[in-house]
FIMARTOR-767802 format. One record per residue (C-alpha): x, y, z. Coordinates in steps of 0.02 Angstrom, whole numbers, padded with zeros to 5 digits, always signed. Each point is the difference from the previous one (the first is absolute). Layout:
# residues N
XYZ;...
This chain:
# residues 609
+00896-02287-02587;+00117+00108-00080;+00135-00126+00008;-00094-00122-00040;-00028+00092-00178;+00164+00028-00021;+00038-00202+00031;-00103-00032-00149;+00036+00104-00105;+00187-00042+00015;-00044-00205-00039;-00084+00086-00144;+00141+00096-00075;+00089-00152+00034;-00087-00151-00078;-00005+00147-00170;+00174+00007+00001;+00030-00195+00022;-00114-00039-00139;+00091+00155-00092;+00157-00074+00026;-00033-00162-00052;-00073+00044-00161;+00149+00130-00052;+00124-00110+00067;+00153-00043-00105;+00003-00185+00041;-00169-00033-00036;-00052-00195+00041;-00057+00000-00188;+00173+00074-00022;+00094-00139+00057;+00103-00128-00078;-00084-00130+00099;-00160+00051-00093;+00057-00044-00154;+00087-00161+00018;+00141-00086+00009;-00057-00078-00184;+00003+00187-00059;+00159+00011-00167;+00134+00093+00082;+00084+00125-00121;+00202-00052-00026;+00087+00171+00015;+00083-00056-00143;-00115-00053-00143;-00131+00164+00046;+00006+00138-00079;+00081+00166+00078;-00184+00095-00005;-00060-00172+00089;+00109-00008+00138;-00010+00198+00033;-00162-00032+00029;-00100-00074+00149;-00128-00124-00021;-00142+00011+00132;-00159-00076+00041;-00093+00164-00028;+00094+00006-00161;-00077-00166-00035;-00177+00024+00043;-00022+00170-00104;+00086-00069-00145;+00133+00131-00033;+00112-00156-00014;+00025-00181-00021;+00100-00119+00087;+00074-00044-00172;+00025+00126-00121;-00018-00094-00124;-00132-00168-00005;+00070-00050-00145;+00170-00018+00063;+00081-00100+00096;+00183+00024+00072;+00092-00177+00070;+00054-00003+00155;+00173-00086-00022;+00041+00073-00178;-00091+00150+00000;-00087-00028-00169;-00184-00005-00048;-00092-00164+00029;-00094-00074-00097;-00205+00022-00025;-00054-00152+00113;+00103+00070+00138;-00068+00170-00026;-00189-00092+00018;+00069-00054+00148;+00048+00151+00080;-00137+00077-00051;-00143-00105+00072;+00107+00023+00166;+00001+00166-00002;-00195-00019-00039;-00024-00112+00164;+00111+00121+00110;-00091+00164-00047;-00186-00102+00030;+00084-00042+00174;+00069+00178+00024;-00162+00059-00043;-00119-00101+00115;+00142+00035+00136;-00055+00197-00039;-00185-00022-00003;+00013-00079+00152;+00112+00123+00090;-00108+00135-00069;-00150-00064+00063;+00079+00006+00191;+00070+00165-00024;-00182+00048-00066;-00060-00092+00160;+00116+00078+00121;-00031+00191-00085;-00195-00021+00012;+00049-00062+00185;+00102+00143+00020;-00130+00123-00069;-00139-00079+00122;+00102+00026+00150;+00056+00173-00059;-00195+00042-00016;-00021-00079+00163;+00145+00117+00077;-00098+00155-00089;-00140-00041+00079;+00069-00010+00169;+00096+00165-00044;-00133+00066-00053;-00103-00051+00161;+00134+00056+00115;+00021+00160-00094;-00214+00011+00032;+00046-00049+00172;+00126+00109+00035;-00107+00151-00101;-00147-00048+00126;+00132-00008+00144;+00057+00192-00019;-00145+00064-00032;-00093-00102+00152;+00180+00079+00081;-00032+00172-00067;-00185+00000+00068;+00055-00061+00166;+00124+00120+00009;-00128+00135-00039;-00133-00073+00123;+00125-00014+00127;+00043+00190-00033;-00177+00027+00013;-00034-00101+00162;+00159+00079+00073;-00067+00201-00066;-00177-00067+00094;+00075-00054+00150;+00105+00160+00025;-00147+00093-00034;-00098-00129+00133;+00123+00021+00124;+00000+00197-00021;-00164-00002+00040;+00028-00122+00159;+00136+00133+00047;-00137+00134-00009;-00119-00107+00075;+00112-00020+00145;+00051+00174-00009;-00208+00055+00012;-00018-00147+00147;+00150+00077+00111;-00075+00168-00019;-00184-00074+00037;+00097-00069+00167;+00094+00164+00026;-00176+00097-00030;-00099-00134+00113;+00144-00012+00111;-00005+00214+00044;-00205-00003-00019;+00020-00142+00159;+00124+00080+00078;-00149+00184-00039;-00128-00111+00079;+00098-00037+00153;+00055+00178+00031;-00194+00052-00041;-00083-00153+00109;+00153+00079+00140;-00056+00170-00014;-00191-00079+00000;+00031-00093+00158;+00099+00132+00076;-00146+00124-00034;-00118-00115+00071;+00100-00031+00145;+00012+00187+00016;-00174+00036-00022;-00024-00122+00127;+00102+00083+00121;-00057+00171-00041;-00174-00095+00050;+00060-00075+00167;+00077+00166+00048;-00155+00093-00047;-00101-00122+00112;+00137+00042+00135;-00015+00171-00014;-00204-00025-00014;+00015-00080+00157;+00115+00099+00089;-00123+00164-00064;-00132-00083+00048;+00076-00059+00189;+00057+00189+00038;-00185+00057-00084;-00072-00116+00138;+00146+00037+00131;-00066+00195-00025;-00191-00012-00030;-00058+00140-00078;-00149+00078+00084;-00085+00099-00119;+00148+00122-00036;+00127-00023-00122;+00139-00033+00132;+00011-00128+00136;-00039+00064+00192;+00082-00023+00158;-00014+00044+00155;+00129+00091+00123;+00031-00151+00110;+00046-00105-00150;+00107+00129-00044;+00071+00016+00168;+00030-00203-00001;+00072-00019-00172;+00137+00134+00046;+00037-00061+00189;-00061+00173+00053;+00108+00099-00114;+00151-00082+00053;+00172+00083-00064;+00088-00144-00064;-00151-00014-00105;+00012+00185-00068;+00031-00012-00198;+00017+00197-00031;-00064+00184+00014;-00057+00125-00102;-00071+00153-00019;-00188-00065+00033;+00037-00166+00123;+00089-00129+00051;+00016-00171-00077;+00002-00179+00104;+00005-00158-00038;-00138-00106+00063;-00079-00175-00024;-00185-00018-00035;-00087-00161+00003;+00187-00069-00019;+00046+00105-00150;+00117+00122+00006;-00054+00169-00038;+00061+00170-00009;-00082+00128+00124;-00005+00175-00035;-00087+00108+00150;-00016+00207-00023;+00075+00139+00115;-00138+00074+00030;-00198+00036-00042;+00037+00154-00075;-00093+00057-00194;+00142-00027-00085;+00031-00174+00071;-00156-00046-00027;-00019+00048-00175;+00163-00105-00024;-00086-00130+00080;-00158-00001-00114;+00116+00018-00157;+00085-00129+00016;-00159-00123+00036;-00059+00089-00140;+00131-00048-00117;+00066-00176+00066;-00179-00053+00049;-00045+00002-00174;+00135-00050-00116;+00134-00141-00024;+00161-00008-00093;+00168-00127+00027;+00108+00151+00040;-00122+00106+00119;-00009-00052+00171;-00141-00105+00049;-00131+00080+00142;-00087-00141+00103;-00098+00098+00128;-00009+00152+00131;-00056+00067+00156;-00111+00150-00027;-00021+00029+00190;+00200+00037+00007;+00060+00043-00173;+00091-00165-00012;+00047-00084-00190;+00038-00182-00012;+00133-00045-00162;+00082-00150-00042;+00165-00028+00080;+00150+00045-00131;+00138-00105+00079;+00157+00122-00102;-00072+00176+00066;+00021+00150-00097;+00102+00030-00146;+00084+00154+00091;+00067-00132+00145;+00053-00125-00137;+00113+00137-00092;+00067+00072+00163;+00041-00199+00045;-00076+00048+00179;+00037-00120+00138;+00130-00088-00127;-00139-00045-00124;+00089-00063-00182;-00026+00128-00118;-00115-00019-00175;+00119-00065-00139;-00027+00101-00144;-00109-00101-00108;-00126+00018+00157;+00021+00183-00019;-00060-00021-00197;-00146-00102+00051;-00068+00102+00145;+00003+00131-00080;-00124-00066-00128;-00102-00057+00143;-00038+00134+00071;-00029+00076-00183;-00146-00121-00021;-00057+00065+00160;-00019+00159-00034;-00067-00041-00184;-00142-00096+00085;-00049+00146+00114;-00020+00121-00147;-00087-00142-00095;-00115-00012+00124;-00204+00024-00017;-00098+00090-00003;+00113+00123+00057;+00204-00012+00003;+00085-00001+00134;+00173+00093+00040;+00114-00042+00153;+00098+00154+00037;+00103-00060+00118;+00117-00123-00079;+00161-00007+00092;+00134-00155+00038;-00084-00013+00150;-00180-00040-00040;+00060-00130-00132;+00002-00171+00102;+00092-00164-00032;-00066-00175+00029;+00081-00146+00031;+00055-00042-00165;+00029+00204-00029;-00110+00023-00106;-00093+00205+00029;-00149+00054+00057;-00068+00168-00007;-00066+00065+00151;-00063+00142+00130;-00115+00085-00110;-00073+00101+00118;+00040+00155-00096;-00079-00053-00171;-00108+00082-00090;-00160-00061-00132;+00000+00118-00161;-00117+00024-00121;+00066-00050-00180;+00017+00149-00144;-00112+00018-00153;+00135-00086-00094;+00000-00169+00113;+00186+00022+00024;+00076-00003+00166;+00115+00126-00047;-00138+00148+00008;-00064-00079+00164;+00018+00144+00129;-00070+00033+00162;+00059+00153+00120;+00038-00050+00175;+00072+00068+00140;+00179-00047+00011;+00077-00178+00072;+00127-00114-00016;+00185-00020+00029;+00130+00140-00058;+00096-00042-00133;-00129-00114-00079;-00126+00131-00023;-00025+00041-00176;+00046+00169-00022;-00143+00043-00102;-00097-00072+00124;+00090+00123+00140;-00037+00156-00089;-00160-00012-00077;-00091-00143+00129;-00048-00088-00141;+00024-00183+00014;+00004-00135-00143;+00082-00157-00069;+00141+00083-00040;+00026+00033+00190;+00027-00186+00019;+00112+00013-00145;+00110+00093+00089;+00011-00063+00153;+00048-00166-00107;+00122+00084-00069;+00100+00045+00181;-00011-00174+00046;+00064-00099-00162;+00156+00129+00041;+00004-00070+00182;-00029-00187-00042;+00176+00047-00135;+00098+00101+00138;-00069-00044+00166;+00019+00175+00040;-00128+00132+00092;-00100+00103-00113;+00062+00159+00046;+00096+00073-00177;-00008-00166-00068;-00066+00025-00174;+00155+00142-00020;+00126-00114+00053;-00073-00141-00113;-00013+00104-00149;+00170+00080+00005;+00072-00191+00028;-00089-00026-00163;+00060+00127-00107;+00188-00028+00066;-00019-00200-00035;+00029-00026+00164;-00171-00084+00061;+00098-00166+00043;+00083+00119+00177;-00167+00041+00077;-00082-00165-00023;-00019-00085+00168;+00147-00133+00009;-00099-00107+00116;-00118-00061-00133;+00169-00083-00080;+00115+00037-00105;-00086-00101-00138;-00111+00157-00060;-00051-00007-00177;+00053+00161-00042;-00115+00021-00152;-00151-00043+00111;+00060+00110+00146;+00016+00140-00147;-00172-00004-00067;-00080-00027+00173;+00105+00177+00035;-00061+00079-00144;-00186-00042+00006;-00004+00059+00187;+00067+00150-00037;-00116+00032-00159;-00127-00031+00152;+00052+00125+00116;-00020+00144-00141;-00054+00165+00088;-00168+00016-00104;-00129-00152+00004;-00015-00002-00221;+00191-00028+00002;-00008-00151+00092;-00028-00184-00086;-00165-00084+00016;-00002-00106+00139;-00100-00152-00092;+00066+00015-00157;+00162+00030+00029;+00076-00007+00182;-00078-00187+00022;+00030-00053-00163;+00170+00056+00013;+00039-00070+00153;-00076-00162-00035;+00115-00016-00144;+00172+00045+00133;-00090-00133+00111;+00012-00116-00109;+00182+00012-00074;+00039-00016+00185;+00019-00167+00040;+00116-00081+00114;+00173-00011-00060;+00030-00197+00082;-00087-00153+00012;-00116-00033+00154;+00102-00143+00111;-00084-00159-00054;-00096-00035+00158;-00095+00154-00040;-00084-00069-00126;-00168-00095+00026;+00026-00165-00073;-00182-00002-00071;-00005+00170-00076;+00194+00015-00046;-00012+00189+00064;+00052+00078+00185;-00121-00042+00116;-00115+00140+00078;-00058-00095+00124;+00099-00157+00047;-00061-00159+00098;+00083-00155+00060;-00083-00168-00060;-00022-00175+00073;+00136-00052-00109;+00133+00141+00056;+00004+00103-00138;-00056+00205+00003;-00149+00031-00146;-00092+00166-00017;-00162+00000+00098;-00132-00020-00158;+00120-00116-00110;-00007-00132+00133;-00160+00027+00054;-00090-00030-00168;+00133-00167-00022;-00049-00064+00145;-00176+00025-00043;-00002-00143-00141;+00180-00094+00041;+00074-00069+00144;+00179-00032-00047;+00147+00128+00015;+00020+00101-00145;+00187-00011+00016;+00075-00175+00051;-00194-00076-00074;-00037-00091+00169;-00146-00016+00101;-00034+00130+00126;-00025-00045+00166;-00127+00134+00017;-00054+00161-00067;+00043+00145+00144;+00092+00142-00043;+00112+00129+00102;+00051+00154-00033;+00177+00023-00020;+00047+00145+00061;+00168+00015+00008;+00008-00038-00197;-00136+00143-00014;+00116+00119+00094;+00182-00058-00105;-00133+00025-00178;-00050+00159+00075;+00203+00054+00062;+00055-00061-00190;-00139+00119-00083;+00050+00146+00108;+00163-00016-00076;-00068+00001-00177;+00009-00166-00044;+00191-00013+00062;+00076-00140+00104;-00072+00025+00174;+00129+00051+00139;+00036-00051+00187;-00097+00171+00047;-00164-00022+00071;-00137+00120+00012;-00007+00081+00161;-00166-00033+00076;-00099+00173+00048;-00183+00022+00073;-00057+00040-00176;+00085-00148-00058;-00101-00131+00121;
């Protein structure tokens, strides 16, 4: 559009300057000789006048009148003598003249009226091109600032749009971290709805093995029927039956007070323990110990099922391991207690002896606690038992076992006598304490009692507690553990009874705490571990579909499913059998303390069957 203004106003400028140019020019057409006539008088060079011929006679001369085209009318000069003519010829001339300057001037009107023509012509088109100008200058006005709004609207849309995508960027920003947050709340769920159906399958199991246990209490309470006393009765020919007549091959052990056989009642097996004699004291060991076991329960107290009054006779149940004095002698090439079985034995038999003084209405204290009377079952876990020799106390004024005292004629075993106890005959928890004491230093050394607690002690103060441990537990002792364990048995075996720790609130607690940093150093071997309850099985049986489960696992999947839990198949039926030689490699590998189980097998022994 632009151009196109610049286009017209150049044929403008240029139909100005024609007209221009035509009016100033020199050789105007009213100029010209041809305008005037060939009848025109020519001047002779000759007969004018010097002022005429210097000067030029022109049509514009003419029409303003400056001049004449005679200088004088009343003149005239001949042109072949060059002398004035005469009047008539000078009428003549002059009506000539008179006709020529009518022509010339009708010839001028005429060209003025075209030139008049062609100017208003000239002036209409150059109001025309104005116009146009004009509308392309409105044009181009309305262009730029139509361009200028554009440009700001389209700086507008484009501030807007970065302003609408920042907020798309933060909107995606807000939905990734919506995902990430729903993405770890899921993932919470799953863990939590884990950890829910793990509990529930847990609870379940703790169910099923409570109705196992139910049932098994129950089948032993109707194995030994109770008949009005608080034990279960026998007579001497059962007796005589369940132990083949005393055989020797059935003989567990001796003691002070009897002899112990295996036996099998009602096809249980059963530990028999028959007295030396009918003599008072034997008997009053006898009645203490139905007494005591008759009436109370615990996990690591050995469990009475019956008796023969008529022959002092005491029926246990059968701890396949023996005694903890033959398992840290290794008698009859028995595999000695790794050390983190040391740890948690020792708390056992802790709780034990917590439970006794706990007990109601009156506490009860064993005073006889030795390696020997501590028993291991199959899985080794302790039992406290023979407590013949304990006593029933009255509780202080206080209520704290540690003022319960009662004075009694001496018994016991040297060297795990309190020696409070062996001057003044006065018994109390603290008695236990000690006797604790001696045998967390035996479980750590595997030594005999006999100046035990001055060897440990000086190993102690010299940093040198690592040379009297008992290298047979491994050489994997946590040396921290094995230190406190040293120190808290000797705080126990402090000469006076208020020097020594308090066996519930201390002793236990503490060893609980060893027990449990004491965990086995490897991995259990993979077909240790129950498939079901990811964990080493306790009790391991073989199912239909070839595969070893723990006992109550499969049991309760069986109860509602009858596909294999591991390859998902169906089962061809539901029996289960025991698997013992996996039981006896799980029991071999947790022996060891959790190491990898060796080509050495226990050595079978008649407390062992």
């Amino acid at each position: 559009m632009i151009f196109q203004m610049k286009c017209l106003q150049a044929q403008v400028t240029c139909s100005l300057a024609s007209v221009t140019s035509n009016n100033s020019s020199d050789q105007s057409p009213f100029d010209s000789p041809r305008l005037l006539g060939s009848n025109l008088p020519s001047e002779n060079p000759k007969n004018s006048s010097p002022a005429h011929r210097n000067r030029s006679l022109t049509l514009y001369d003419y029409l303003n009148g400056s001049t004449s085209i005679y200088p004088d009318k009343d003149r005239r000069v001949n042109s072949s003598t060059g002398t004035e003519s005469s009047k008539p010829s000078e009428l003549k001339g002059s009506n000539e003249v008179l006709r020529q300057e009518s022509l010339l001037q009708g010839m001028l009107s005429d060209n003025k009226d075209h030139i008049s023509t062609e100017l208003e012509k000239l002036r209409l088109e150059l109001r025309l091109i104005q116009g146009k100008h004009k509308l392309v200058q409105d044009e181009s006005d309305d262009a730029s600032r139509q361009m200028a709004e554009l440009a700001a609207k389209r700086m507008e849309e484009e501030a807007q749009l970065r302003e609408i995508q920042s907020r798309l960027d933060k909107a995606n920003d807000n939905v990734e971290k919506q995902k990430a947050h729903r993405y770890a709340a899921e993932q919470a769920l799953n863990h939590v709805q884990d950890l829910v159906r793990g509990e529930v399958m847990q609870k379940n199991m703790l169910q099923v093995k409570a109705s196992r246990d139910a049932d098994k209490k129950l089948r032993l309470e109707k194995l030994f029927v109770l008949q009005g006393n608080s034990y279960s009765t026998f007579t001497w020919e059962e007796i005589d039956n369940a132990t083949s007549s005393f055989a020797d091959n059935l003989k567990i052990g001796s003691g002070a007070n009897g002899t112990v056989y295996k036996g099998y009642l009602n096809h249980s097996a059963v530990a028999i323990k028959v007295l030396h004699s009918d003599d008072n004291s034997s008997n009053k060991h006898f009645r203490q110990e139905l007494e005591v076991l008759g009436k109370i329960h615990h996990p690591h107290l050995v469990m009475l099922l019956g008796a023969c009054v008529e022959r002092g006779c005491l029926v246990y149940e059968y701890m396949e391991n023996g005694s903890l004095e033959e398992r840290l002698r290794c008698k009859s090439g028995t595999a000695a207690l790794p050390w983190c079985d040391r740890l948690r034995i020792a708390w056992e038999v802790a709780s034990a002896l917590v439970f006794l003084h706990s007990s109601k209405p009156n506490p009860i204290i064993h005073r006889d606690l030795k390696p020997e009377n501590i028993l291991l079952d199959g899985n080794l876990v302790s039992k406290v038992g023979d407590v013949g020799l304990s006593t029933l106390v009255s509780s202080g004024s206080g209520g704290s076992s540690s003022t319960m005292y009662k004075k009694t004629a001496l018994a016991g075993t040297l060297f795990y006598i309190d020696p409070e106890y062996q001057r003044s005959g006065q018994v109390s928890v603290k008695s236990d304490t000690y006797a604790l004491g001696m045998v967390m230093l035996q479980l750590l050394t595997a030594r005999a009692p006999i100046g035990l607690a001055e060897v440990v002690e000086r190993a102690v103060e010299d940093g040198k507690l690592r040379d009297i441990l008992d290298e047979n537990a491994g050489w994997t002792w946590a040396m921290e553990e094995a230190q406190e364990m040293a120190d808290l048995a000797l705080r126990c075996l402090e000469m006076r009874g208020k020097d020594r720790p308090d066996l519930k609130t201390r002793v236990a607690v503490d060893l609980d705490r060893l027990k449990r940093r004491a965990l086995p150093t490897q991995p259990p071997p993979e077909h240790f571990i129950c498939p079901i309850l990811k964990r080493v099985m306790q009790e391991p049986c073989i199912a239909s579909d070839g595969y070893s489960y723990e006992r109550h696992a499969i049991e309760m999947w069986v109860c509602d499913k009858d596909v294999s839990p591991v390859t998902n198949v169906r089962m061809p039926n539901k029996t289960l059998v025991p698997n013992r030689s996996l039981l006896t490699a799980i029991t071999a590998w947790k022996s060891q303390g959790g190491r990898k189980p060796t080509n050495k097998f226990v050595t079978t022994s008649p407390n062992h069957l």
